[in-house]
C-alpha positions as CSV (number, residue, x, y, z in Angstrom):
1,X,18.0,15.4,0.8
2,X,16.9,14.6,4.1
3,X,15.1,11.4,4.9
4,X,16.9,10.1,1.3
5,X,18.0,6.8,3.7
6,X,14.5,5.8,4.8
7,X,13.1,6.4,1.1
8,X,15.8,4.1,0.1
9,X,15.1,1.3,2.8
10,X,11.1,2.0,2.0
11,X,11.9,1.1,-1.9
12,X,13.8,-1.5,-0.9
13,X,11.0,-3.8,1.4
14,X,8.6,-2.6,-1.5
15,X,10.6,-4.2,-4.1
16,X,10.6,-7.9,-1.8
17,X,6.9,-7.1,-1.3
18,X,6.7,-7.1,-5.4
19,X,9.0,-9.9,-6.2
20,X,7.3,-12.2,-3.5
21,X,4.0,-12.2,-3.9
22,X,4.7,-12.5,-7.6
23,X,6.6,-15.7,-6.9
24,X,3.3,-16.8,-4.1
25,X,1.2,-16.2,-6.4
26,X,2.2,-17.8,-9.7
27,X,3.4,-20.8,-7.7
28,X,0.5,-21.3,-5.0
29,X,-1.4,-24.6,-5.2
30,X,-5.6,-24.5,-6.3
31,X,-7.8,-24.4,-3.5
32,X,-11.1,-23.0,-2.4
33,X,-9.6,-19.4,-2.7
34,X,-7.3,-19.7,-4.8
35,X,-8.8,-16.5,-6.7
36,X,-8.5,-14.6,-3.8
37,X,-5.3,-15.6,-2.8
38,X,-4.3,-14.5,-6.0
39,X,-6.1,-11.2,-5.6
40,X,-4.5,-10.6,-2.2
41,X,-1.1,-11.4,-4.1
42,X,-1.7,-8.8,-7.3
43,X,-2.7,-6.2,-4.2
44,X,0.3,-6.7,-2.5
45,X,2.5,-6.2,-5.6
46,X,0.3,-3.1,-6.6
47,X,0.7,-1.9,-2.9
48,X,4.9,-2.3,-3.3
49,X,4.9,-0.7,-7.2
50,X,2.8,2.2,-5.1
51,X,5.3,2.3,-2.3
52,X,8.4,2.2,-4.4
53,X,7.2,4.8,-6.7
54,X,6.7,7.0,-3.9
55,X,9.9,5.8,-2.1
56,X,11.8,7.0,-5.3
57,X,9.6,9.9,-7.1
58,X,10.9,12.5,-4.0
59,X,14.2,11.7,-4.9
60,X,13.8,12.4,-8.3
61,X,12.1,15.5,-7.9
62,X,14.2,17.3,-5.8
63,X,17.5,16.0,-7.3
64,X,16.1,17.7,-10.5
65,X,15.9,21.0,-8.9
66,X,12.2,21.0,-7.2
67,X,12.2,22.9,-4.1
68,X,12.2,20.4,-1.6
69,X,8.6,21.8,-0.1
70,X,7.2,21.2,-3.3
71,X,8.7,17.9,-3.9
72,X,7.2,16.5,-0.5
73,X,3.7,18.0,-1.7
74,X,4.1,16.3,-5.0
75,X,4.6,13.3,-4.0
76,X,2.2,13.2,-1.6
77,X,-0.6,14.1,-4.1
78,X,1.2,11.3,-6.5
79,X,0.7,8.7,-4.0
80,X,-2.8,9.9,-2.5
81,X,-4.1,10.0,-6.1
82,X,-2.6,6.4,-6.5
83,X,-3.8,4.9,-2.9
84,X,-6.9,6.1,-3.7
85,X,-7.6,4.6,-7.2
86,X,-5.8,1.6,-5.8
87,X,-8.5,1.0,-2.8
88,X,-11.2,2.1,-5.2
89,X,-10.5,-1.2,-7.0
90,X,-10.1,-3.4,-3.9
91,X,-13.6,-2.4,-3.2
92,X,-14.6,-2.9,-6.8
93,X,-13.1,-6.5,-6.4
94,X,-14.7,-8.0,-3.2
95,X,-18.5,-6.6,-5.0
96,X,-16.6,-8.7,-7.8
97,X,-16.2,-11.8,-4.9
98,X,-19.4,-11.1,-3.7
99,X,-18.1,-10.5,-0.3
100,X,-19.2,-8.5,2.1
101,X,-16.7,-5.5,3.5
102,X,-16.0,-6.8,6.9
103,X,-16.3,-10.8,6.3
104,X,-13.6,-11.6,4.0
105,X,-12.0,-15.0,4.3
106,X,-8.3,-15.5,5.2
107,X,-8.3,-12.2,6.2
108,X,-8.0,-11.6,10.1
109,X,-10.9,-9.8,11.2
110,X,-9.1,-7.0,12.8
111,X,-7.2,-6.3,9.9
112,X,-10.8,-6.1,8.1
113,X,-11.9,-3.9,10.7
114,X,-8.7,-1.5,11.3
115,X,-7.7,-1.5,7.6
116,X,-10.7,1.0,6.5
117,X,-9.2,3.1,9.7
118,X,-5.6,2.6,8.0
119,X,-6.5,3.8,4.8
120,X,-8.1,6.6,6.2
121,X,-5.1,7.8,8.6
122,X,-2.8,7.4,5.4
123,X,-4.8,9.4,3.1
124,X,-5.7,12.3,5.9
125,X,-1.7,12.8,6.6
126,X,-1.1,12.9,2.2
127,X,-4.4,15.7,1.9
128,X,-2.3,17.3,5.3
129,X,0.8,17.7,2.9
130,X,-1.0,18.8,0.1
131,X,-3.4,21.3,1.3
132,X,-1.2,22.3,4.4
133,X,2.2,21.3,3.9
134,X,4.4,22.9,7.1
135,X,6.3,21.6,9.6
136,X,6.5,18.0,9.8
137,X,5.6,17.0,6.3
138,X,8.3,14.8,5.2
139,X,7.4,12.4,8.5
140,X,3.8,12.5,7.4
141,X,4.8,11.4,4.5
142,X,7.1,8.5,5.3
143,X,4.6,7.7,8.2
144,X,1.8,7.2,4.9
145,X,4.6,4.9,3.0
146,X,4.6,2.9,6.3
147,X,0.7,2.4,6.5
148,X,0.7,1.0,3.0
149,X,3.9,-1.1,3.4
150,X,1.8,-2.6,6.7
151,X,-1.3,-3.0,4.8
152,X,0.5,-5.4,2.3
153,X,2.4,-7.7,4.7
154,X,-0.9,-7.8,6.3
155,X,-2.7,-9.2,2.9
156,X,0.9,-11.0,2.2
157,X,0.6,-13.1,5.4
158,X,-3.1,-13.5,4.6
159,X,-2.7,-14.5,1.0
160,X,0.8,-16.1,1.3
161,X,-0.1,-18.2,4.8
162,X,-3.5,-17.9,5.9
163,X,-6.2,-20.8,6.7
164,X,-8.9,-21.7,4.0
165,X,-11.7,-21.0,6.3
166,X,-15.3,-21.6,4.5
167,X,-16.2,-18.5,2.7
């Protein structure tokens, strides 16, 4: 399979990702947001299960015999129906915070600002592959795996390392 390397390497960060923020989190002193510190942590680990999942179900699929069209359309509706459900709850959980969308604290405010325009480019290149699929689709695919593994070292740094600033 073609690209079978980079899915690897992709599982790979993911499973740090997982195993670090896990460690971060269960170990990170209480402070002022500690809670959403933690939050940023369980996102992070959700993010890499997400991205290792879809690093590793193409494999699967095709070395069980799935055409290998199919298998990149499969996967990308497996990981566009997780993204999805996945930000669905990180918006759930700042109403939760009481925070407003584009003033959260320890988050960098262009990362506030772009991540909406992240999430977006990721899910438009998965709905591509599904509806379209073509030319191209197993780099739309690994270019979505490499939004989401951005998005989490973006809320790792923020939730790992970032300043208490007041809420």
């Amino acid at each position: 399979m073609e690209h079978q390397d980079s899915l690897f390497v992709f599982a790979e960060i993911s499973a740090a990702f997982v195993g670090f923020s896990m460690i971060i989190g269960a170990l990170r002193s209480q402070t002022q947001h500690s809670k959403l510190r933690q939050k940023f942590m369980a996102d992070v680990a959700l993010i890499g299960l997400f991205v290792l999942g879809g690093s590793l179900l193409p494999i699967v699929l095709h070395a069980n015999g799935i055409a290998i069209s199919t298998t990149w359309r499969a996967s990308s509706l497996a990981l566009l129906a997780m993204w999805v459900a996945g930000y669905w709850s990180y918006l759930k959980a700042l109403r939760r915070f009481n925070l407003p969308l584009f003033a959260v604290p320890l988050l960098p405010k262009v990362y506030v600002l772009a991540n909406p325009l992240f999430v977006l480019i990721g899910n438009i290149l998965l709905a591509w592959n599904v509806i379209l699929g073509g030319d191209g689709i197993a780099g739309r695919y690994l270019m979505a795996l490499l939004i989401l593994l951005l998005i989490a070292a973006f809320l790792f740094l923020s939730g790992g390392f970032g300043e208490d600033d007041a809420a």
